[in-house]
C-alpha positions, -999 to +999 in steps of 0.1 A: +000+000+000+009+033-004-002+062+015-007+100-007-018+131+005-033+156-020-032+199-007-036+229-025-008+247-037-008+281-017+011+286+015-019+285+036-025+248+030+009+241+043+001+250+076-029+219+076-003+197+074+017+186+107+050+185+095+055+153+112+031+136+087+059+138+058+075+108+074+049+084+072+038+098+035+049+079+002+038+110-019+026+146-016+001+161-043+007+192-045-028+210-064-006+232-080-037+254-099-064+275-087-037+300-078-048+331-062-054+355-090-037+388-073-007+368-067-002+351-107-012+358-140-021+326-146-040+300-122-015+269-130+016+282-137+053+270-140+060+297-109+033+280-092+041+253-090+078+262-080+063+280-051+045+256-039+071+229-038+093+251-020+066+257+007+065+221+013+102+212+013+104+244+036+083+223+053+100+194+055+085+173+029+119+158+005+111+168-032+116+131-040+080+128-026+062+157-044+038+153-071+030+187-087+000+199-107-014+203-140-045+213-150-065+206-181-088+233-177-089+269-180-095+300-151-106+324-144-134+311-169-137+276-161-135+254-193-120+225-201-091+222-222-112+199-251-141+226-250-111+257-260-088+232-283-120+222-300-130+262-306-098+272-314-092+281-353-054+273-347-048+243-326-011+241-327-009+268-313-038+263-288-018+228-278+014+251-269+003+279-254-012+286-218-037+310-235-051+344-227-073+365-212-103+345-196-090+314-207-054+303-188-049+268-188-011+248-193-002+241-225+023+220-238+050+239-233+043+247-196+034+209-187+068+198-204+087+226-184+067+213-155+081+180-159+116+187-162+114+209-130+097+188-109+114+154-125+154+167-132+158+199-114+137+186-080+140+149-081+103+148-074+082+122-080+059+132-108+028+150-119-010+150-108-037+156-136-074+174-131-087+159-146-081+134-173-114+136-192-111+173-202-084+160-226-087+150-259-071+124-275-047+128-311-020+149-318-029+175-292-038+153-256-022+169-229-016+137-213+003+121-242+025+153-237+032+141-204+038+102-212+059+113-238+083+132-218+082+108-189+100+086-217+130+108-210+131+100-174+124+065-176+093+067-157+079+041-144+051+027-168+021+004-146+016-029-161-025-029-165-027-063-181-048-069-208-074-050-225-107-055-209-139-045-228-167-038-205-207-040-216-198-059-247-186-032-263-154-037-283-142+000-284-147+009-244-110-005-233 
């Protein structure tokens, strides 16, 4: 078994957490989004996240057991990432970018930088998704953006056995 904790990302949260808790802990995720607004320009940022994992290592929390945050949907307009790839009239550059205006969200770029930090400048233990089903699948899924570059790190990859089709229904895997 392993035993997780998931807190937000702003100082505050750190000081719900007994600092004698890290010791007993296999991982910390860290919900690095929903940043407060006056504070960041946008709500899951690369300098979020930094932040926050030096909160919790201040805290006494080792980076080797931090998780940090990416979310696949926008703020301060809530959408999800599908619904403003799927409206955009240039996708590629929707995919890359962290957006604009009402509609902040990581991009490519951001969840890749996100990985090397946490992964090769921290030695942390990976990333936390919210959520998985405001993705899309294709050339421009956020999440194979992540698998790819966990490829890099040699990642562990979960053996899930075999394809299992439930309801009878050969394309639900």
């Amino acid at each position: 078994y392993k035993l997780t904790i998931a807190v937000g990302g702003d100082v505050g949260h750190a000081d719900y957490v007994n600092s004698d808790a890290y010791q007993y802990i296999d991982y910390l995720n860290i919900m690095s989004y929903d940043a407060p607004s006056a504070e960041y320009t946008n709500h899951a940022s690369l300098q979020f996240l930094k932040d926050a994992m030096q909160t919790f290592y201040d805290d006494g929390c080792h980076y080797s057991k931090m998780m940090g945050g990416a979310a696949f949907y926008s703020r301060p307009t809530v959408k999800q990432y599908s619904e403003v790839l799927n409206a955009s009239s240039n996708k590629q550059n929707t995919f890359e970018s962290d957006g604009s205006g009402s509609i902040l969200y990581n991009g490519k770029n951001t969840l890749e930088e996100k990985m090397e930090y946490i992964l090769e400048t921290k030695g942390g233990a990976g990333i936390i998704i919210w959520e998985v089903t405001q993705d899309v699948l294709g050339d421009y899924s956020l999440l194979n953006v992540l698998y790819n570059k966990s490829l890099e790190y040699n990642c562990p990859s979960p053996n899930l056995g075999p394809d299992v089709s439930f309801c009878g229904e050969s394309s639900v895997l």
